[in-house]
C-alpha positions, 0 to 999 in steps of 0.5 A, spaced: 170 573 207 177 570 208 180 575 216 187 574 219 185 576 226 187 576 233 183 575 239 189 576 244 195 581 244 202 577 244 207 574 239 206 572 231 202 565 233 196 569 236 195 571 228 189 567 226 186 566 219 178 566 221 172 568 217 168 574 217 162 578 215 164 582 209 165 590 210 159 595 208 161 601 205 158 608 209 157 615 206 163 617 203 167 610 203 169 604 198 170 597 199 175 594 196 177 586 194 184 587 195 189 583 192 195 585 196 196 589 204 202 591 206 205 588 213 209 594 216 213 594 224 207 597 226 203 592 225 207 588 229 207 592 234 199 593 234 200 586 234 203 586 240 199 591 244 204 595 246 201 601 241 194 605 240 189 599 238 187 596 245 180 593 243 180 585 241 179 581 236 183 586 231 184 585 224 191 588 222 193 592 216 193 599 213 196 598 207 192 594 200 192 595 193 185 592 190 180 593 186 174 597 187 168 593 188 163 597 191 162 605 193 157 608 198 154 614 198 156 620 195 164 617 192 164 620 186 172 618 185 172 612 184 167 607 179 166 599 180 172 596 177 177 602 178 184 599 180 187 603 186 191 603 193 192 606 199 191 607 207 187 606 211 186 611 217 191 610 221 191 608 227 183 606 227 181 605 220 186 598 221 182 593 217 187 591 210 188 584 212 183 580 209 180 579 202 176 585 203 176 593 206 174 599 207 175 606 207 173 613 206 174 613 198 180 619 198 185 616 202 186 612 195 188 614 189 188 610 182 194 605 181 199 606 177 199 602 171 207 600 172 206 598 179 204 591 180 198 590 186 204 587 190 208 593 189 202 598 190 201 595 197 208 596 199 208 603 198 202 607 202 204 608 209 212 608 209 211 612 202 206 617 206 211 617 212 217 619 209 213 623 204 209 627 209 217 628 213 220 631 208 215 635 204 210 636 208 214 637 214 221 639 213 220 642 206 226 639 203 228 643 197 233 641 192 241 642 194 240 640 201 243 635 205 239 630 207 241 623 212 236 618 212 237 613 217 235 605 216 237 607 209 235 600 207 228 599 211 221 600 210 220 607 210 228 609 210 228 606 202 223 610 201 224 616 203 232 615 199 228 616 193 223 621 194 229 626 197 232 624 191 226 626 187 227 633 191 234 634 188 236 634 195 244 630 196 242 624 201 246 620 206 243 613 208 246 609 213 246 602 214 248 597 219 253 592 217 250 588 212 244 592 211 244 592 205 249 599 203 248 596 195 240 596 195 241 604 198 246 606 193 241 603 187 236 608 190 240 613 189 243 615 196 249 619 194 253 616 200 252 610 205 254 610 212 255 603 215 254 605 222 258 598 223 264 601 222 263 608 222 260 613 226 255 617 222 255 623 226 263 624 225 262 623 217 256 627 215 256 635 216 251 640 216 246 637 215 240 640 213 234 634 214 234 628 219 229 622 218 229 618 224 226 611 225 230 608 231 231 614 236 235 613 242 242 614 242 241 615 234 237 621 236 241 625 240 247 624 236 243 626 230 242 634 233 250 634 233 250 634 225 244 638 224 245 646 221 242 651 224 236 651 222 235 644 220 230 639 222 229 632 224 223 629 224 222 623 228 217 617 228 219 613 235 215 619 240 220 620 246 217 624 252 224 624 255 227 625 249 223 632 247 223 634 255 231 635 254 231 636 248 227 642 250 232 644 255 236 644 251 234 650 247 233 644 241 226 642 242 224 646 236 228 642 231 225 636 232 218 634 229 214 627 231 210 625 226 205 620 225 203 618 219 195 620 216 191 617 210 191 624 204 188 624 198 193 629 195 199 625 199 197 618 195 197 622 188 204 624 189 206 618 190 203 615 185 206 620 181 212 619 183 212 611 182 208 613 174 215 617 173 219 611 175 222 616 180 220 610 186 219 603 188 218 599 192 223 594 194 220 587 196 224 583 199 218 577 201 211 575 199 207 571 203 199 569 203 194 571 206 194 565 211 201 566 212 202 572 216 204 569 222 211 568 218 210 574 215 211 577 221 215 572 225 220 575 219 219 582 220 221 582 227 227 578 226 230 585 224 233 582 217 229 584 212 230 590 207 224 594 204 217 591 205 214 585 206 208 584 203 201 579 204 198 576 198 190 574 197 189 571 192 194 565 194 193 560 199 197 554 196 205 558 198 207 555 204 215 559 203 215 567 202 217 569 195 223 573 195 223 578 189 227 585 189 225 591 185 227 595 179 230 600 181 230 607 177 
């Protein structure tokens, strides 16, 4: 099968299309033949060598939406045939950027039929990141207040959507011309251009923080927060836990790291059958492509979520779509 693999830690030009055997199922797993894989900055990172996964060579990607080709022993889920999507374990189960991959069979769920396979491979790991800081973590009920930054990112976008989902009045911020439209479209009740404005003395009594930049957004995220509020932070930051905790507020900041959850991918695909959220696509590239893929993802311009597509080879531009919003 068709891989896009590193050999080396380094920059986008180490990606390289290779062919390798393709994955056998074990007890409990699936094999899928994907038709889509999600990229997300951590791949970029991982690419890099500056996250978990230190053994070469290393196939990238989490994210994949496809087709059930095989199962192993003991799945009783999912049949041959079966369209579904989902992530691979993160961080070792990492695999999804070739023609095929495998998984243990309930980190997945049935694709909704609204979705596309490219909009489907955009959803798992930012969907269950900000699924898993809001519901599962913070338990953001209807009423609340919530400030989601980088409003208009990969899992920024998402989150806006599914707060909204929980009746909660959202407040994204952007940066400059990060997309403040794209954030209105998706629900946010109001949108912070941190360009202009300075979040933390617009939006008050705050009683959800989501934060995917850290540093000096962390910090000055506590000081909107209510008594008893929480922020939940994907960036870890020893410094920033240790005074935080010195400071009497260690207890309203959680770190998350995103795990694959058969429950957490149903809910989302309940939530995206509903209509409640979508995806914004903002580029798709071949399989092949995925040097440009992330050489765009790491330029920092993008909105949403860029996405490789396997079963084309002939495309040597990205194909800029949006989404339909609900």
């Amino acid at each position: 099968m068709r891989a896009i693999r590193q050999e080396e830690f380094g920059g986008p030009e180490v990606l390289r299309e290779v062919t390798v055997p393709r994955p056998v199922p074990d007890v409990g797993e699936i094999r899928i033949a994907g038709r889509a894989a999600g990229v997300n900055p951590t791949d970029c990172r991982h690419r890099a060598g500056g996250l978990f996964l230190k053994r070469l060579p290393l196939t990238l990607g989490w994210d994949v939406s496809g087709v059930v080709e095989s199962v192993g022993l003991g799945v009783t889920l999912f049949r041959p045939g079966d369209e579904v999507f989902g992530m691979l374990p993160y961080p070792y189960g990492v695999g999804s950027h070739a023609q095929y991959a495998v998984g243990p069979a309930r980190s997945f769920a049935r694709k909704p039929a609204g979705l596309d396979h490219v909009q489907a491979a955009a959803l798992p790991l930012a969907s269950l990141t900000a699924y898993q800081a809001l519901v599962d973590t913070a338990d953001l009920r209807p009423g609340q207040r919530a400030l989601i930054h980088a409003a208009s990112g990969g899992v920024g976008h998402i989150a806006v959507q599914i707060a909204k989902a929980r009746g909660a009045h959202v407040i994204g911020t952007v940066l400059g011309t990060d997309r403040p439209g794209l954030v209105r479209g998706l629900g946010a009740d109001e949108v912070i251009d941190n360009a202009t404005t300075d979040f933390a003395e617009t939006a008050r009594d705050v009683d959800f923080v989501l934060d995917t930049l850290s540093g000096d957004i962390r910090s000055r995220s506590l000081s909107v927060l209510r008594p008893g509020g929480t922020m939940v932070t994907t960036v870890p930051s020893p410094a920033a836990d240790e005074a935080e905790r010195e400071a009497g507020q260690g207890g309203r900041v959680r770190t998350i790291a995103v795990q694959a959850d058969h429950a957490g991918i149903k809910a989302i695909a309940d939530l995206a059958a509903s209509g409640a959220l979508r995806p914004h696509i903002e580029a798709t590239f071949p399989l092949a492509k995925a040097t440009e893929a992330h050489t765009l993802l790491e330029n920092g311009q993008t909105a949403g979520k860029i996405v490789l597509v396997v079963e084309h080879r002939n495309t040597d531009r990205p194909h800029r779509r949006g989404c339909s919003l609900p």
